[in-house]
Every structure is written in structure tokens, then in C-alpha cells.
Phi, psi and omega in degrees: 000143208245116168265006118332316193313164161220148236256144215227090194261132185229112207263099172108009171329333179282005202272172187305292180311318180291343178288320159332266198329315178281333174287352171253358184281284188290347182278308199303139189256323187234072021272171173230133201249170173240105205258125167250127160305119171250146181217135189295121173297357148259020176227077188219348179266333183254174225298359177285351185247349178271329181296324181282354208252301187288007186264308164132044207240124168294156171247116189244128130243149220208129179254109166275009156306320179226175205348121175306308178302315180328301154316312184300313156312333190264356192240331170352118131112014170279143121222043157197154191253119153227137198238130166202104196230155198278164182315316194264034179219031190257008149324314189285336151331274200343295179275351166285346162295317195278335175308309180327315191280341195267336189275356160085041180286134186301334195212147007078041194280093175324113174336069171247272168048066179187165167299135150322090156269192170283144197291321173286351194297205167241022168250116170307296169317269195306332185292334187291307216302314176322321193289325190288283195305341188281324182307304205325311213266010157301297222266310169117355206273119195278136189233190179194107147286103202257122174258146180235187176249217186311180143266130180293339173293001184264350166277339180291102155340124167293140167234185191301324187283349187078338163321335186279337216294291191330349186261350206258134190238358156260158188300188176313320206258018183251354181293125183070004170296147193244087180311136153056246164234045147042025172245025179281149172252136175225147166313114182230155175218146177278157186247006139305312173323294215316335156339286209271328206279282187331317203274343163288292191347286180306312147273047193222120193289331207293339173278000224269117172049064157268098182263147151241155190260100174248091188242174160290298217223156171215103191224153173262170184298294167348316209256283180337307165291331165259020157284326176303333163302309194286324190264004191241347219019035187238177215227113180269157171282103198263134153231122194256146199235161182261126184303265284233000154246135168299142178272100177266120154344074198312167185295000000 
């Protein structure tokens, strides 16, 4: 134990992002931090919270379910919270904000690690998450909201050669798609980055009740496809699709 450190708790570490997040959590020297896993006590057995465990990462488990002091007893001596849970479990903040607060945590980090949209917009996920930002400042509790941008790997494009396939992480029917004429500029990141950004963030004071944006990069669909043409030499298949229609799933 580092009596420096600064002590780090973190809710869903095993999911893909948070893992990013704990593995630079823990690669870092300057500052060094001591990471605790919190874990709903029927997923505390399993073998993914024991690998973080030979790794050096405490395994806690904390029922947001019940009694808020309870939760709170269990986050003692934190000083920072990061919640990072899938779209249909980012409710279960709500009481962990509030556990947060009785436990005197300096910060807070909200489930975001996604593009900014509008809050009013037509994404059910974002309209919960507003709700997840409206607690923070009900509570009074200093958080830093970090939106990052796409993951470039949600970009790679089919090309004709079959080169791209092994890379490629979206479905069929989300593949090569174009908002419009594909000359909008967007946020892109290696999702490899995310990581490495929270651990500057989460010490950095200038963020403190703060969103902040953290990407690599700013290219439009235009520019991304054609590097993947230089680099595949093959030619992609643009489907330019109208910002103002829904993209539906087949059946």
C-alpha cells in the first residue's frame, strides 16, 4: 500500500471500458493510485473479479439495493468513485451517488465514456444519463463528466477484398454507413486511450464539476474511409444515409 496513493473505487470494472480504465489506473506511476473493484455480491465469485484481485485491485462488495449508509460504509476513505455500467443498468448510479455523498467522496464519475449528444435529443440513453447528471448536482457532490469520442475501431469500413473483416465491429446493416455527404467532422479515439485520459482527468482540479471531452482526434467519414482505401488498396462502398431517418435493425 502506497500512503500517497489516491485511492480509486470503481463499479463494473470487469465490463470492456472500465477495464481500459482500471488497467491504466494501475499501469500509472505518477500519480499511483489503489484500485478497488465494487461489486453487486452475486457477481463477486466470479472468475473475472479474481484475475483483478492477482493483479493487485481489492474486491468489495456493495448492495445498492439496500440501505444507502450501508453502501456508504463500504465507499469510506475513497476518493474517487467511477461508475461504468451498461445503458440498462446506469439507474443503479442513482444510489451509488448518493452512497457517494454520505461517504465524503471528493469525485464522482459518471457512466458516460461515449459522444456527447443532446440531452433532448431521441436517445433514450442519453435522456437516463441527464437524469444520472441531474442527481450528481441534487446532491451537491463534485463529479467530472468525461464524454470521449466514437472508438475508431466502430469505423472500419468492408471493403470489397475482405481485408477489413477480422476488424470490423459493427453489424451488417451499420457497416459504411455515411451521415449525408460525409464531410461532418466527429470525435474519434483509440479505445485503447480511455483509459490513460481518466487517469489524467480524475487529478487534474480544472475538471472538478466539469464535462469534459477526451478524443485523439477530429475526422469526418470521408477522411477515415479514405485512409482505409490507402491502406487496403481497394475501393469502399459509401452508403450515405439522411441524419433526420432512423437507422432500424432488421428483423
Amino acid at each position: 500500500m502506497i500512503s500517497n496513493a489516491i485511492k480509486v473505487a470503481v463499479y463494473g470494472a470487469a465490463g470492456e471500458s472500465a477495464g481500459l480504465i482500471v488497467d491504466q489506473l494501475l499501469a500509472s506511476t505518477t500519480p499511483c493510485f489503489e484500485v478497488t473493484a465494487l461489486v453487486r455480491p452475486s457477481s463477486i465469485s466470479k472468475p473475472a473479479y479474481a484475475k483483478l484481485a492477482q493483479r493487485g485491485v481489492e474486491i468489495v462488495a456493495i448492495n445498492l439495493e439496500g440501505p444507502e449508509f450501508d453502501a456508504a460504509r463500504v465507499l469510506e476513505g475513497q476518493d474517487v468513485v467511477i461508475a461504468s455500467v451498461p445503458p440498462n443498468a446506469l439507474d443503479c448510479q442513482l444510489p451509488l451517488i448518493r452512497a457517494s455523498k454520505l461517504a465524503n467522496i471528493k469525485r464522482f464519475i459518471p457512466t458516460a465514456f461515449a459522444m456527447a449528444l443532446d440531452p433532448n435529443g431521441i436517445s433514450s440513453v442519453q435522456i437516463m444519463k441527464e437524469k444520472i447528471y441531474q442527481e450528481l448536482e441534487r446532491c451537491k457532490i463534485s463529479y467530472t463528466i468525461i464524454d470521449v469520442g466514437w472508438w475508431y475501431n466502430g469505423f472500419i469500413p468492408e471493403v470489397p477484398s475482405g481485408r477489413t473483416d477480422h476488424a470490423i465491429a459493427l453489424p451488417d446493416f451499420l457497416r459504411n454507413l455515411v451521415p449525408e455527404d460525409g464531410n461532418m467532422k466527429t470525435y474519434v479515439i483509440d479505445n485503447e486511450d480511455v483509459g490513460k485520459f481518466v487517469a489524467r482527468i480524475i487529478v487534474d482540479s480544472r475538471t472538478v464539476n466539469k464535462r469534459v471531452m477526451a478524443a485523439g482526434a477530429s475526422m469526418s467519414f470521408n477522411e477515415m474511409f479514405a485512409i482505409a482505401e490507402e491502406l487496403t488498396e481497394d475501393t469502399v462502398t459509401r452508403k450515405h444515409v439522411c441524419c433526420q431517418l432512423p437507422i432500424v435493425a432488421p428483423a
